[in-house]
C-alpha positions in Angstrom: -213.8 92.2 2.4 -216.0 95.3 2.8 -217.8 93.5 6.2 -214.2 93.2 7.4 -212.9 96.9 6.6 -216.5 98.0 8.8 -215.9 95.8 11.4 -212.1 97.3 11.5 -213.3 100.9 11.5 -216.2 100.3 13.9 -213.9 98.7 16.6 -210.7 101.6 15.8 -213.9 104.3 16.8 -214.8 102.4 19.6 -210.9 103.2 20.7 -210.7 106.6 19.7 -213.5 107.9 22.0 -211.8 105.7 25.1 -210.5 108.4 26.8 -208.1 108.4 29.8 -208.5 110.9 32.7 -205.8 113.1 32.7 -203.3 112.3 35.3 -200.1 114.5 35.6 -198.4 112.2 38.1 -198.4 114.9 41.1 -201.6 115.7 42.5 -201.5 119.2 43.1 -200.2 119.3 39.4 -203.4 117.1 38.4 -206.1 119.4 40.8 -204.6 122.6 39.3 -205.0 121.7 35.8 -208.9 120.3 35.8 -210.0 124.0 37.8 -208.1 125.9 35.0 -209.2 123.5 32.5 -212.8 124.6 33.5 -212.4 127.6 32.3 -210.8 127.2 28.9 -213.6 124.4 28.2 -216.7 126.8 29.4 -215.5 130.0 27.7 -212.1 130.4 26.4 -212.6 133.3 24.8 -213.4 135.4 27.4 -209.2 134.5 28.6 -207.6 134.3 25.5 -208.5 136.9 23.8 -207.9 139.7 26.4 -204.7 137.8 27.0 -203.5 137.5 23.3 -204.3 141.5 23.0 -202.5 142.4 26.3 -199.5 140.2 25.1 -199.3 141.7 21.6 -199.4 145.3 23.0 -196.6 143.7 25.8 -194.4 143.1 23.4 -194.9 146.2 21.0 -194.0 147.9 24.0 -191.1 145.8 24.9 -189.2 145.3 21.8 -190.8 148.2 19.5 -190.5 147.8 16.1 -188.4 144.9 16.1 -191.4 143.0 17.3 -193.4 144.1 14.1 -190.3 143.0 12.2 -190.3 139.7 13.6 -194.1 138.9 13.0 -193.6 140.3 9.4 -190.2 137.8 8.4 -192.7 135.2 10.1 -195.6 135.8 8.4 -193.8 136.2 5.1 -192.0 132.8 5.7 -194.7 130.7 6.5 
């Protein structure tokens, strides 16, 4: 039984790092994606963060205080 369950979780590992490429059926769709991607994978922080910051003070700026109301129901609700 316990040779079986090994040989079971030995062979469902052996599927989970099978990895496709990633395909997104158009090819300028497909290109596009794997020179972002590059990015994000090397250093995403260096993008997201500045991003994330400029978007929070976007929408403070956009909306006001009903932006600050909307992240406090959300955080309060979750």
């Amino acid at each position: 039984m316990k040779q079986n369950t090994s040989n079971l979780l030995k062979r469902h590992l052996k599927e989970t790092m099978i990895v496709e490429p990633n395909d997104l059926g158009l090819p300028l769709l497909t290109t596009l994606y794997r020179k972002v991607n590059v990015f994000f994978k090397t250093a995403p922080f260096i993008f997201i963060v500045p991003l994330s910051i400029v978007g929070a003070v976007g929408l403070v700026y956009l909306f006001g205080i009903l932006a600050v109301r909307l992240v406090s129901l959300l955080q309060y609700g979750f």
